[in-house]
C-alpha positions in Angstrom: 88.3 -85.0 23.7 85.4 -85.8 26.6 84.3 -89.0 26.6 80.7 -89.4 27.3 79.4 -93.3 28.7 76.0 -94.5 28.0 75.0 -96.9 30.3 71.9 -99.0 28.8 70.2 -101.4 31.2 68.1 -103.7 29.8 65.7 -106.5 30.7 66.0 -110.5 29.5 64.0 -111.4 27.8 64.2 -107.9 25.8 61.3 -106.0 25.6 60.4 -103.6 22.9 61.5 -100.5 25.2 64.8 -102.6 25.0 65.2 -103.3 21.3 64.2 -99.5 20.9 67.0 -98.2 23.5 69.1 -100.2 21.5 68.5 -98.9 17.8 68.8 -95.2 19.5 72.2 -95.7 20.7 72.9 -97.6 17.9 72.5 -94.2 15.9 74.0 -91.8 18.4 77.5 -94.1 18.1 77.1 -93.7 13.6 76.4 -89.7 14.1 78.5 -89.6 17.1 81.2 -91.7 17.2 84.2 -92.1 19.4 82.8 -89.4 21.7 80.8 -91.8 23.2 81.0 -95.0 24.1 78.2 -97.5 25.3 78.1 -100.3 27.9 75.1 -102.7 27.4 73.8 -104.1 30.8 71.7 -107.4 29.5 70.1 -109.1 32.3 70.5 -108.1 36.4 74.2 -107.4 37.6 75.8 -105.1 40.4 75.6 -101.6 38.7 71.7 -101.7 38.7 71.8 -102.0 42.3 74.8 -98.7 42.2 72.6 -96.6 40.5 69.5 -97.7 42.2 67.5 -98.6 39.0 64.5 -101.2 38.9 62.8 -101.1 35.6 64.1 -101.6 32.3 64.5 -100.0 29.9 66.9 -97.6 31.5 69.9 -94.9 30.1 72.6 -93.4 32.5 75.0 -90.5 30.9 77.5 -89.6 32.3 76.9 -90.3 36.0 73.4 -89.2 36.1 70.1 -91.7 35.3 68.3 -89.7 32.9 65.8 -92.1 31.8 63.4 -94.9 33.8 61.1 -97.2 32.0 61.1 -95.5 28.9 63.1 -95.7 25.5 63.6 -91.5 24.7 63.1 -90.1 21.9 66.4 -89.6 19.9 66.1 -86.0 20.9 66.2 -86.5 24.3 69.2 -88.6 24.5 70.8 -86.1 22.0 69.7 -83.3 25.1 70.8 -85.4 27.6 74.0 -86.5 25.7 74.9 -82.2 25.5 74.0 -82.1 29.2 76.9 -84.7 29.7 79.2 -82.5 27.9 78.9 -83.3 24.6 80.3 -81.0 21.7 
């Protein structure tokens, strides 16, 4: 089974974007499961530079940023999950 990785970036001290990004993923892993799995980036560190990102709140799946300054609505990260590969 495919793996998908959710990278969240988020700003210290959180914002609301932030606390929203994390109540969405928080309800992709209950529906979703094993099939994905999250990595929180709280604070500044070396993958912000990698995928060039500089505002919080932020979402990478799979290997592609899909989402800049926003939280999505749960749709959109459900699209954007499916885009990644998700069954």
């Amino acid at each position: 089974m495919l793996k998908i990785t959710v990278e969240a970036f988020l700003s210290v001290p959180p914002c609301s974007g932030g606390v929203a990004v994390k109540r969405l993923l928080n309800r992709a892993q209950a529906e979703f499961g094993d099939q994905i799995e999250v990595v929180m980036h709280t604070g500044r560190d070396e993958a912000w530079a990698e995928y060039h990102i500089n505002n919080a709140p932020a979402l990478v799946v799979g290997d592609l940023v899909k989402f800049v300054g926003l939280a999505p609505s749960y749709e959109s990260l459900v699209g954007a999950l499916r885009e990644a590969g998700l069954e």
